[in-house]
C-alpha angles and dihedrals in degrees: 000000000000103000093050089053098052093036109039106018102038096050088060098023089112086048100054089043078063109035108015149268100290130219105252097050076066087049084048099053093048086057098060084046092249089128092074102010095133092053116101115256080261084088100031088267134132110243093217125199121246090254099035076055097056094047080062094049079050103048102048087040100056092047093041132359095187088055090040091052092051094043099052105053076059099041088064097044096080098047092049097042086045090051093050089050083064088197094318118136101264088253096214131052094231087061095042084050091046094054089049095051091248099110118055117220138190127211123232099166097120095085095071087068090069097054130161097029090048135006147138109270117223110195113179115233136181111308089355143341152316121229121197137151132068127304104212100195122022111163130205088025105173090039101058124091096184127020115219087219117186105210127179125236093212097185093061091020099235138135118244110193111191134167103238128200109237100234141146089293087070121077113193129188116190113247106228097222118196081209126040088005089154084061078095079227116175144170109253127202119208113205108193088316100184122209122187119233095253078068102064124095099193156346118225146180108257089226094046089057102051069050110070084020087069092039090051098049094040085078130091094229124209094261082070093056105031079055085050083058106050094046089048090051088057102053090042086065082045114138087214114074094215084063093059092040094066092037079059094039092048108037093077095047094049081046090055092044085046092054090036095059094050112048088051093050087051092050109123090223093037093151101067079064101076111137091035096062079041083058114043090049099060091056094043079056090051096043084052089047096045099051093048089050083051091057104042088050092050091055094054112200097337084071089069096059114091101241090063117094094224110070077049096055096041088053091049101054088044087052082051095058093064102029111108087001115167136198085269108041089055093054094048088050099052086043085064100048099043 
């Protein structure tokens, strides 16, 4: 995986920022089994380890954030549909299709995090469910086939999460991003979408699933670090010695904040450390931030033109601050900056 993403997503990574991720880097990335890479061998896939798992984050991250982006709210879904089928047959051949790489999903799971104001509204209805409201990011749109959607069941206050066919009953607008515009990421409006109850994944408690959600968010995740990488590698081929300086100066500490975050994600007991994950990720925000500000300033003028990497990279690590941003994580962000 590292060599495809330094030799075939790097090259064009300014290019997709502009135009898109196409259709055939996703092909692509079926073909080297990264579609289903975290389902058992049960579904063809490769099973693969927590940390095997994070090399891959890296590693995408670091040769195309836009593809990454895309890639990973697909990558999750078929470990977390394959643990909910606790052994049982998939029931449904999309979700046979989606375990074995072949089906193509996209993730809009962030709404439930702004209920009650806005959600997604899941009403049950004869033989499933019916799905209406507003999806406010859905990334890779034009390249999904199936949405994994979280809606809320408001009158039992509980979370349905349901894998649901893109189909004439969805009307998307593109969302025109300063950062990751080529994610193909649009708002998406549901009017009365139905899914049938083989469809859906799990039912759970509203205040379970802010929950996990909290505890999930609270990380700094490996696309922060394989971006790290990528900006690091830049400023080390810098011309100016100062560049290379604060390549030199930074590498170690972005290192520290990688082996921090991880072994307190791993803990057994990784809850208990909190504040620490919350921590750990807000500076792992600023390194990113630092480093991509070196390199723009040691490019002078030529860095604000679109074919240099590092008006690319500086967007990007701004866009990382607030993806996947909770209640908490801003305000330890804005603690930090007050």
């Amino acid at each position: 995986m590292a060599r495809f993403a330094q030799t075939t997503l790097k090259p064009r990574m300014l290019h997709t920022d502009s135009e898109g991720v196409p259709t055939a880097i996703i092909s692509m990335l079926g073909r080297a089994g990264a579609l289903n890479h975290l389902a058992s061998p049960r579904f063809g896939g490769a099973g693969l380890a927590k940390a095997e798992d994070r090399r891959v984050h890296e590693h995408l991250a670091a040769g195309c954030l836009n593809t990454w982006l895309i890639w990973a709210q697909h990558a999750s879904i078929a470990a977390r549909v394959e643990a909910a089928l606790e052994g049982a047959d998939p029931g449904h051949d999309l979700i046979d299709g989606l375990l074995r790489g072949r089906v193509f999903a996209g993730a809009a799971l962030s709404d439930v995090r702004h209920y009650p104001e806005r959600f997604i509204a899941a009403d049950r209805a004869k033989g499933g469910w019916q799905f209406r409201g507003t999806v406010s990011w859905a990334s890779g749109w034009g390249l999904n086939e199936v949405l994994l959607i979280a809606g809320v069941d408001a009158v039992r206050e509980q979370v349905v999460l349901a894998l649901v066919p893109i189909s004439e009953r969805f009307t998307a607008s593109p969302l025109h991003l300063a950062a990751l515009g080529g994610s193909r990421t649009f708002r998406v409006d549901l009017d009365g979408v139905f899914v049938e109850d083989s469809l859906v994944i799990s039912i759970e408690p509203l205040a379970a699933w802010q929950s996990k959600d909290d505890q999930t968010a609270v990380d700094a995740k490996p696309h922060l670090f394989g971006l790290a990488a990528a900006v690091l590698e830049e400023l080390r081929n810098e011309p100016h010695a100062l560049a290379r300086d604060a390549a030199a100066a930074w590498a170690p500490r972005v290192e520290e904040l990688r082996s921090q975050a991880y072994a307190l994600a791993d803990a057994g007991d990784a809850s208990n450390f909190y504040a620490e994950r919350l921590g750990v990720r807000v500076q792992t925000g600023e390194a990113l931030s630092t480093i991509s500000k070196a390199l723009l300033v040691a490019r002078a003028g030529r860095s604000l033109q679109r074919n240099d990497s590092a008006q690319y990279y500086l967007r990007s690590a701004h866009f990382l601050l607030v993806q996947a941003q909770t209640d908490a994580v801003r305000a330890a962000q804005l603690a930090r900056l007050g």
